[in-house]
N, C-alpha and C positions, 0 to 999 in steps of 0.2 A: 614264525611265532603264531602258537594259536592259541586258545582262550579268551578269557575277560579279564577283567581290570581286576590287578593284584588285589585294592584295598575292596576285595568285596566284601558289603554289610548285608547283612540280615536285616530286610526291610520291616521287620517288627520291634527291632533293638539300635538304640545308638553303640551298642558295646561292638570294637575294632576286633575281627578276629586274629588269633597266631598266624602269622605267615610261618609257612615250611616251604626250604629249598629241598628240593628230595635229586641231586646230582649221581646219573649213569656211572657205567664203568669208565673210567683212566685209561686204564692199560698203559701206564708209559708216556702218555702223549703230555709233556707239560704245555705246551704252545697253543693245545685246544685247550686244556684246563683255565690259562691265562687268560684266552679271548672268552670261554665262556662266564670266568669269574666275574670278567668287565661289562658281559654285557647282562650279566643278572645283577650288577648294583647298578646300572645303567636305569634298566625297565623297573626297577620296583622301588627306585629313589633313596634318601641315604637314608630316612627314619627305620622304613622297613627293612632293609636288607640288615643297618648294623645290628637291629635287634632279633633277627632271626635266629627259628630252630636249623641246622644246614643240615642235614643225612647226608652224607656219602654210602654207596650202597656196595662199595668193595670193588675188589680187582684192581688193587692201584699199578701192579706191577707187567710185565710180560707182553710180549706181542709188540707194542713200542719203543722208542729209543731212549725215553730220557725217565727210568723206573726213578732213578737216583733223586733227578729232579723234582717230581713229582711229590715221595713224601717229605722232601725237604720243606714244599710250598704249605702238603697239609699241614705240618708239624709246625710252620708257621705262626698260623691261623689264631690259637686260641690269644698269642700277645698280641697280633694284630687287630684282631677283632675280638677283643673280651666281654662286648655286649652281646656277641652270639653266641648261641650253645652247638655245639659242635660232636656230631656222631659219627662211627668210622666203625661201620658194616665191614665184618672181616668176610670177602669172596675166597670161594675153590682156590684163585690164585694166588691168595696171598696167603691161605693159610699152608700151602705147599710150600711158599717160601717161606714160610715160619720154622717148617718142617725142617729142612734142609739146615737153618740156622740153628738148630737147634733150642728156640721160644718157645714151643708149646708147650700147655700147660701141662702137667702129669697126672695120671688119674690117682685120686686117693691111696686106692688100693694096689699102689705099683706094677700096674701091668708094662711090662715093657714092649714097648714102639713095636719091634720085630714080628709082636701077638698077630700087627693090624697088614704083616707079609701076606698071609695065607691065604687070603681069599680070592684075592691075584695076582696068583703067582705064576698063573698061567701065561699070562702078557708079559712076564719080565725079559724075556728074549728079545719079542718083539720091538718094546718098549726102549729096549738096551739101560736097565735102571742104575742108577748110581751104586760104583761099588768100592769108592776111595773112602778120602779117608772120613773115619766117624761113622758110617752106614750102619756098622753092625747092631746097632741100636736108632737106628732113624726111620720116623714114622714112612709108612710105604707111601704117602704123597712127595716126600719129601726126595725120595728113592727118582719116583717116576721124572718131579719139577726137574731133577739135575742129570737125569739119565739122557743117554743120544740114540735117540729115536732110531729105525733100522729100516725105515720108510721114510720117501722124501716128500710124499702128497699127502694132502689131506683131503681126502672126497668129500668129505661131509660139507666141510667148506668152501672148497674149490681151489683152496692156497696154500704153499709149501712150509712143512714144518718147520720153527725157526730151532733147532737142535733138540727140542725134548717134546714131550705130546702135549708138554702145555707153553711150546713156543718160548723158554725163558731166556736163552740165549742173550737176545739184547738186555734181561735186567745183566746178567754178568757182567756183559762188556761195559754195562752202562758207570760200575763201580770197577770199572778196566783191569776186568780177570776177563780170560775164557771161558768160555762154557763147560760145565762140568765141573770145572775148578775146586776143591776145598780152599782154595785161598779165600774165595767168597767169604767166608766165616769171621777172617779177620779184616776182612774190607770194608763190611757195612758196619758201619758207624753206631757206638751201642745205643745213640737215642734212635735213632733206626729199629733198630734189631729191639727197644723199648715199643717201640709204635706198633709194630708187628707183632706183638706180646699180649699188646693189652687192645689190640682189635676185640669186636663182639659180635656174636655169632645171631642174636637177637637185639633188637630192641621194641620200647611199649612206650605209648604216648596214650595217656586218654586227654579225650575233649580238642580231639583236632578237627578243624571243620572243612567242609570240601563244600564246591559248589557241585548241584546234580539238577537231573532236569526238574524233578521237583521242589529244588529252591536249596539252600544250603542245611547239609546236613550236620548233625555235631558226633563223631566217631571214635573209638579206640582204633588208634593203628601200630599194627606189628610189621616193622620192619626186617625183613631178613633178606637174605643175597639172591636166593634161586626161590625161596617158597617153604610153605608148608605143606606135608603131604597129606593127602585128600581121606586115605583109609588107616590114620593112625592117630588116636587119641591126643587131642589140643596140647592139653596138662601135660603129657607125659612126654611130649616133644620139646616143647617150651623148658619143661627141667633141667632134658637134657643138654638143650642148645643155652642156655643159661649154664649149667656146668661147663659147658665146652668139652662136653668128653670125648677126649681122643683116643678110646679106646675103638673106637669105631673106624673101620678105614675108610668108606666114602659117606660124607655128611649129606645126604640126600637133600637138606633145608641149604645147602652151601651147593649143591654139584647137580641135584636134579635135574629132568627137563618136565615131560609130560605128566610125571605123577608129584608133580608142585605147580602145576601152571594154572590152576581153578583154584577158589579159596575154600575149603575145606566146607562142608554142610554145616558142620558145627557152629562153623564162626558168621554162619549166617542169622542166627535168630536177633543177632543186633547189630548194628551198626557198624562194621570193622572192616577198616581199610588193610589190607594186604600188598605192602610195599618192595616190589623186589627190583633188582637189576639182570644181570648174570645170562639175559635170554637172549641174545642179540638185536632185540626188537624192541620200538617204542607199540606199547598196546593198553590201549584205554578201556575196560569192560566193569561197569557199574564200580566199584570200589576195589575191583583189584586194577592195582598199576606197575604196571611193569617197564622201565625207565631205562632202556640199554640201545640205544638208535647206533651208537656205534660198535659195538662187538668186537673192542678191538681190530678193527679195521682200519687201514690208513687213511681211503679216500673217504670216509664215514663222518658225520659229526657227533663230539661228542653232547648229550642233550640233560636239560634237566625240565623239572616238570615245579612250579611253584601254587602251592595250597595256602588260603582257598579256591583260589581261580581255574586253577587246572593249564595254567598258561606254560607254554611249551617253549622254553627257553632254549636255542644251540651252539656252537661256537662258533657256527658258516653264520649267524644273524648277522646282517649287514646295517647297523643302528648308528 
């Protein structure tokens, strides 16, 4: 655990700031999810946590055993906890599984899915992309999430694929298909396949306060899964990640690395926090936070980070 004490005040004000739970990638794992749920109403007591804002910042599925489980607990949440407000950041991984399900949104102007093959197409070999049933019209994330990889390693990582290049294998078996399966389609549960629908690709919060070395700040913060990129217009990003337009085959603010990983020049002349997940790393640098300690990883904990304090919550805390 690192930080200070949840309920921090503004030593000029009696006014209590909003606590934000800002909750890493899932992937799968409900048993981290469970211990770290316990031990963030634990450290921040029952006033503050039942009335928190909670972010989840995406990736609920893939790479772990229990996808099923997992949005069963979030989907949960809002009757369990109706005094929190509750956000569900759609990640790379989930909106591949949205893909594959057939949920995502369609753009206005009827571009069909098949538009977003061609950019690579060159990897579809490699890749071994879905080619049963319904593909002929499924977005190419959705191709790749259910496709069997034709390589068993992954260097970047140093761990072997779990049947597709984004590892989904266990969400299948998790709703007890195989991998690759269209059975998938009628396995997941329509309030499931609701949840994965109405994920977001962005979110905005003004007047959230963070604690800094110069005392507690009061900020806009924009949530998103990977980032915002650094050489491309605020406005015109933000549109499109609010439209959710799927016309695009990789959502750079959902899949980026290095050219979302700084917070844009733009959004520096005020105060804005930049909240993402998705990078495999807990990383703390002025107002951008990046909240992903576990990377889908098994022996990894999963971590959340709670505002104002900056206090570093994980599911290994032993409280």
């Amino acid at each position: 655990m690192e930080g200070r004490n949840v309920e921090a005040q503004d030593p000029n004000s009696t006014q209590k700031h909003r606590v934000v739970c800002c909750i890493g990638d899932l992937h799968g794992y409900v048993t981290k999810l469970q211990r770290l749920w316990t031990n963030l109403e634990t450290l921040m007591g029952p006033s503050d946590f039942e009335s928190a804002l909670v972010i989840f910042l995406g990736d609920y599925c893939d790479r772990g055993p229990d996808t099923r489980k997992v949005i069963d607990f979030l989907i949960s949440l809002p009757s369990k906890y109706p005094k929190q407000s509750h956000v569900f950041l759609c990640g790379n991984h989930d909106l591949a599984f949205g893909a594959f399900l057939g949920v995502l949104p369609r753009h206005p102007d009827g571009s069909p899915f098949s538009e977003t093959w061609k950019e690579y197409e060159m990897n579809e070999e490699r890749e071994g992309w879905y080619k049963g049933e319904g593909f002929e019209n499924m977005h190419v994330q959705g191709r790749r999430w259910a496709g069997k990889i034709t390589v068993r390693f992954n260097a970047l990582k140093g761990t072997e694929y779990k049947g597709s290049i984004y590892d989904a294998c266990p969400t299948f078996e998790s709703y007890g298909v195989p991998h690759g399966s269209a059975d998938l389609m009628k396995a997941v549960p329509d309030e499931h396949k609701k949840f994965l629908a109405d994920l977001v690709w962005v979110h905005e919060e003004d007047n959230i306060s963070i604690e800094t070395e110069e005392g507690i700040k009061n900020c806009k913060l924009i949530a998103v899964h990977a980032g915002l990129e650094k050489d491309k217009e605020i406005q015109k990003q933000m549109e499109s990640l609010k439209a959710r337009d799927t016309r695009i085959s990789k959502v750079e603010a959902l899949s980026g690395r290095k050219n979302v990983w700084e917070i844009p020049q733009e959004l520096t002349k005020s105060p804005t926090i930049v909240l993402s997940g998705h990078h495999g790393k807990l990383h703390v640098e002025g107002l951008r936070l990046i909240i992903d300690q576990g990377g889908g990883l098994e022996n990894n904990p999963v971590a959340a980070m709670v505002l104002p304090s900056r206090m570093v919550v994980r599911d290994t805390d032993e409280i």
